[in-house]
C-alpha positions as CSV (number, residue, x, y, z in Angstrom):
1,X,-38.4,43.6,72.2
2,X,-35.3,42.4,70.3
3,X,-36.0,38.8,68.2
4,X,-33.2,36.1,69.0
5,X,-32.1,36.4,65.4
6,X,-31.2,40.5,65.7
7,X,-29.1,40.3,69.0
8,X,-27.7,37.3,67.8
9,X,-26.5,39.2,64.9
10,X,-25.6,42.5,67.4
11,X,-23.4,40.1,69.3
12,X,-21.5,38.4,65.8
13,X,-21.1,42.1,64.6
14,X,-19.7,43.5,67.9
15,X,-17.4,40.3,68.2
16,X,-16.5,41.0,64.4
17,X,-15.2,44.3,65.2
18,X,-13.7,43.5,67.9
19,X,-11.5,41.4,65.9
20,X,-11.4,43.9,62.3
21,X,-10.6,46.9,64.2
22,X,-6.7,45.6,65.3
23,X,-6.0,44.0,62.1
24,X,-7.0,46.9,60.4
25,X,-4.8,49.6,62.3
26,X,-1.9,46.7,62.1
27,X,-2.5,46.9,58.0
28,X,-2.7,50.8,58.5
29,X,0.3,51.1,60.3
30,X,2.0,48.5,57.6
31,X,1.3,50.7,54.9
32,X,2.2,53.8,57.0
33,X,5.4,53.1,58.0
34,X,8.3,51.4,55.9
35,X,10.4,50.3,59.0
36,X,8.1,48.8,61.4
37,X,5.8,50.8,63.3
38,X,8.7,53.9,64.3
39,X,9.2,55.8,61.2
40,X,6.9,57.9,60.0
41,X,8.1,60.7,57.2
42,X,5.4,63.6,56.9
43,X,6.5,66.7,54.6
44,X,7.9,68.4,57.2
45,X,8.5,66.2,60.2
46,X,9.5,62.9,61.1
47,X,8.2,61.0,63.8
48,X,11.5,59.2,65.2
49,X,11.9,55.2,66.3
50,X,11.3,54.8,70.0
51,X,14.4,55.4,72.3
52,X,15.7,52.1,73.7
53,X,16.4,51.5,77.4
54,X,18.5,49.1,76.7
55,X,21.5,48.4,75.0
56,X,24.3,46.2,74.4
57,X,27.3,48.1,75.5
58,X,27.0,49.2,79.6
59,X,27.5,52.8,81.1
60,X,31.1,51.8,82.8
61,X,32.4,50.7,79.2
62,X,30.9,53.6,77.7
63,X,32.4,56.3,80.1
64,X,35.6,53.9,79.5
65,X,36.0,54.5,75.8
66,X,34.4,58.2,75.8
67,X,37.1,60.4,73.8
68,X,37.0,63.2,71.8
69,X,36.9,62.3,67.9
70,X,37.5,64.4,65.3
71,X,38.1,62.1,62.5
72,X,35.1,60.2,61.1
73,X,34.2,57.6,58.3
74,X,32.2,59.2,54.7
75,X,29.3,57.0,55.9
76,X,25.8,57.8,57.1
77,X,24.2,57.6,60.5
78,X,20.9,55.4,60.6
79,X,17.3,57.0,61.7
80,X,17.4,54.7,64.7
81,X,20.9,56.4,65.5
82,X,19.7,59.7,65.2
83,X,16.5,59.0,67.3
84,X,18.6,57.3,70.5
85,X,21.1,60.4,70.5
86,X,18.3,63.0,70.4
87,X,16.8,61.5,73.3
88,X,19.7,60.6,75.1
89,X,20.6,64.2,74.8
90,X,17.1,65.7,76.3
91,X,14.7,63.3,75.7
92,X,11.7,62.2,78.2
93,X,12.4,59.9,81.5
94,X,9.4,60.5,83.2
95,X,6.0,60.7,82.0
96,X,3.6,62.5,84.6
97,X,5.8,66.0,84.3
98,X,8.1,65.4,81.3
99,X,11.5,65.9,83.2
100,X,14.1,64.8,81.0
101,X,17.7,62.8,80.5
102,X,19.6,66.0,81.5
103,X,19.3,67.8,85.1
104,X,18.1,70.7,84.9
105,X,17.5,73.4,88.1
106,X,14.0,73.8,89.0
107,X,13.0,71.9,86.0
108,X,13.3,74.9,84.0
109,X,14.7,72.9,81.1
110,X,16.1,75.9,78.8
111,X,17.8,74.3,76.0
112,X,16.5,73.6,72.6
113,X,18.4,70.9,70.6
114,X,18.7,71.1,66.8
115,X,19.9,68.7,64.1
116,X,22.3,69.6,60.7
117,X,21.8,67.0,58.9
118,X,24.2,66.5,55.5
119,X,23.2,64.8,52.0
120,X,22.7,61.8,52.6
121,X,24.0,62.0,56.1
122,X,20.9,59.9,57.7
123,X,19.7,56.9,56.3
124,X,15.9,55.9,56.3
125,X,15.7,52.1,56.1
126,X,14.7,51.3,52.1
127,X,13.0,55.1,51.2
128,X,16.8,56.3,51.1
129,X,18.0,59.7,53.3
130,X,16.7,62.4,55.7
131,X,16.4,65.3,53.6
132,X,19.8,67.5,54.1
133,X,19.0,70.6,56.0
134,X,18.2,71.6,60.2
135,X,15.9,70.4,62.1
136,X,14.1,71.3,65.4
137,X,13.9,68.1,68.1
138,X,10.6,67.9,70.0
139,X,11.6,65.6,73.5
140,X,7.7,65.4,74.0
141,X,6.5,64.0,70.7
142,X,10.1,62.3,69.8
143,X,9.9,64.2,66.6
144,X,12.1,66.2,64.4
145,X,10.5,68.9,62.2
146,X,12.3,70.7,59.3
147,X,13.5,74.6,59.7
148,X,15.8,74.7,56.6
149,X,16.2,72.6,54.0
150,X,19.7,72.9,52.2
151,X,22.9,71.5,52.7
152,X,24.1,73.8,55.3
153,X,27.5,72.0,56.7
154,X,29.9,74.2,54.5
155,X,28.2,77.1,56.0
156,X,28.1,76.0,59.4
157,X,32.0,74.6,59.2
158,X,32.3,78.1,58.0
159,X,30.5,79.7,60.7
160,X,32.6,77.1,63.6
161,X,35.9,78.8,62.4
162,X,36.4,76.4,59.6
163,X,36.8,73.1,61.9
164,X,36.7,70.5,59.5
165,X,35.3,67.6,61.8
166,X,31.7,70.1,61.3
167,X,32.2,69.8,57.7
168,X,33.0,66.0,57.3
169,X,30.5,64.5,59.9
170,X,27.1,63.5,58.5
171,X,25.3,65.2,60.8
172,X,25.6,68.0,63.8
173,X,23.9,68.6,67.2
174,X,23.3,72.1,67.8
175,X,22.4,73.2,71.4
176,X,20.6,76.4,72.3
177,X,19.8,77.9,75.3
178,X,16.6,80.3,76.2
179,X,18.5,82.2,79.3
180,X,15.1,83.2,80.2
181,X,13.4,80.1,80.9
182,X,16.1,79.5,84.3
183,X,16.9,83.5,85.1
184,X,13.5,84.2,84.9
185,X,13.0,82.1,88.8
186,X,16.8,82.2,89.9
187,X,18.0,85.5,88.3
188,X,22.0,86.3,87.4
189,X,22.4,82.9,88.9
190,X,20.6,80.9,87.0
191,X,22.9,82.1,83.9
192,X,25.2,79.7,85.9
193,X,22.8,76.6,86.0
194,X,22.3,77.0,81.9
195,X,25.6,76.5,81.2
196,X,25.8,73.5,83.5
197,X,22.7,72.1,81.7
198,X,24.8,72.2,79.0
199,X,27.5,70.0,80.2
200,X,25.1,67.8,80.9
201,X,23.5,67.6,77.0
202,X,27.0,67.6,76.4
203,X,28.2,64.7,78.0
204,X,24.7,62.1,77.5
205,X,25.6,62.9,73.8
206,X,29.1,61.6,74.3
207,X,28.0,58.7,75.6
208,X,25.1,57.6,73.9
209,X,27.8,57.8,70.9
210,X,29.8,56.1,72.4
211,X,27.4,53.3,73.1
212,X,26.3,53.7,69.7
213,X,30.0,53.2,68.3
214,X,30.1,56.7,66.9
215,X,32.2,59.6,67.8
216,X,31.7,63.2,68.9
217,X,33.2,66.2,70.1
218,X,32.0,69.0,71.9
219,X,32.4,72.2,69.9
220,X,32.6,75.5,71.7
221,X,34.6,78.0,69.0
222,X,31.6,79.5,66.5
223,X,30.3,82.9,65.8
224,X,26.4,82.7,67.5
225,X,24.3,85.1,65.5
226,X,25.9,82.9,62.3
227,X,25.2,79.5,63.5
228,X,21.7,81.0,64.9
229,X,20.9,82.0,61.2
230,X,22.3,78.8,59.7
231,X,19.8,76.7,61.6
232,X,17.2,79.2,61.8
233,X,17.1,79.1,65.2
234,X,15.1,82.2,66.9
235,X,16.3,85.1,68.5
236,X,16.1,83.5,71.5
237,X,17.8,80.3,71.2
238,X,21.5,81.0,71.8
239,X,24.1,78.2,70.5
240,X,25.8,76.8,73.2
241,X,27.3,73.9,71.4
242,X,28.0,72.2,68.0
243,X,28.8,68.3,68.4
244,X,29.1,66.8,65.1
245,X,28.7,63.0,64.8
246,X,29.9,60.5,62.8
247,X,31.6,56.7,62.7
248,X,34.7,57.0,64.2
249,X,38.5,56.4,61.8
250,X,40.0,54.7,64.9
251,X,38.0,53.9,67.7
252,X,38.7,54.2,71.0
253,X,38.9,51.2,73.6
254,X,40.7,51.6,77.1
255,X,42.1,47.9,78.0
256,X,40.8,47.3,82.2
257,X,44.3,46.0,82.6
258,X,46.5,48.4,81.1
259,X,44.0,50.8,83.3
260,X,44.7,48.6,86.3
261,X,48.2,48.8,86.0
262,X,48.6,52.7,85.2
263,X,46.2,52.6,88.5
264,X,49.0,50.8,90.4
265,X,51.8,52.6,89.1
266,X,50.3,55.9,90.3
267,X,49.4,54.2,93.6
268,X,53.5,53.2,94.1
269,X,54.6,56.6,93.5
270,X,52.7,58.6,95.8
271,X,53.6,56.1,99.0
């Protein structure tokens, strides 16, 4: 039989814990992380901020000012930038099967996405840069994981047929594609619904850039076995495209009335 005086202790020493236990993974978590509790830098991967669902500029402005920028600003991108444009690219949206931002036929999802970053292309809150080199984005953990370290722009501007918008932006997207993963259900066709998945990557990237006050541009002209090697990508991940990022010289802003007006002019000359 317990005495009044040991469950009375039992019950101070569950409540206790009760109470230690959160302040001590809160104190963990401080000393873990450097930037709040997003960051986490391992020795070979780096456990992004969480995606936000909102933001402060909306989807109409967005696909308003989307342009193609070429020419960008010798300044970093932040972790929390790189973070919202890997998963805006092919990130998670739903969270019983993992589909993701991009439409993809059958679910097949075949792409892989990789990162290039630059010296000190990526900024880490106070502990400085992203290492330079590639990495590998995994949508399900939100995490980025080394494959090379290195400065590899020169040899990937190299490699895009010496476009210099690859060799000036602090970092680049590179998407791959595992044909397999789609021809495997839907045969020749599915060859098709790849490169559509692509436009899709392609075009959330643009956006979320956009949102982001960045610029892109979808690059399609590179040699594929060199770019494959530079990011050491495996056989089977194809490159598909290189979008470099970076702030933009002159951004771009479409006025709703001179868009209003070109809208009527157009209207008067086809009556």
């Amino acid at each position: 039989m317990v005495s009044r005086r040991v469950f009375l202790q039992l019950i101070t020493t569950s409540i206790m814990a009760t109470l230690v236990t959160p302040l001590a993974l809160i104190l963990h978590a401080k000393r873990t992380y450097k930037r709040g509790p997003e960051v986490r830098v391992g020795e070979d991967c780096i456990d992004l901020p969480p995606p936000r669902l909102d933001g402060d500029v909306s989807l109409e402005r967005s696909l308003a000012n989307r342009r193609s920028i070429r020419d960008y600003l010798d300044e970093p991108l932040s972790i929390e930038e790189v973070s919202q444009l890997l998963w805006a690219a092919y990130g998670i949206t739903e969270t019983i099967h993992g589909f993701k931002t991009s439409p993809s036929a059958g679910a097949t999802y075949p792409a892989e996405i990789y990162i290039v970053v630059g010296e000190k292309g990526v900024t880490i809150g106070d502990e400085g840069y992203l290492e330079p080199g590639s990495y590998h984005y995994n949508p399900h953990a939100h995490r980025i994981c080394v494959v090379k370290k290195g400065e590899l722009r020169h040899e990937l501007y190299k490699a895009a047929l010496e476009q210099e918008w690859v060799l000036k932006a602090p970092v680049s997207i590179v998407v791959t594609v595992v044909f397999e993963r789609t021809t495997r259900r839907y045969g020749e066709r599915g060859i098709r619904y790849v490169w559509i998945e692509v436009g899709h990557i392609g075009q959330n990237i643009y956006l979320q850039a956009t949102a982001l006050g960045l610029g892109t541009v979808a690059v399609g002209a590179f040699l594929d076995e060199q770019v494959k090697k530079i990011i050491g990508a495996p056989e089977s991940h194809n490159p598909a495209y290189i979008m470099p990022v970076g702030r933009p010289v002159t951004p771009y802003t479409l006025d709703e009335r001179e868009l209003h007006a070109y809208i009527m002019a157009h209207r008067e000359k086809s009556t």
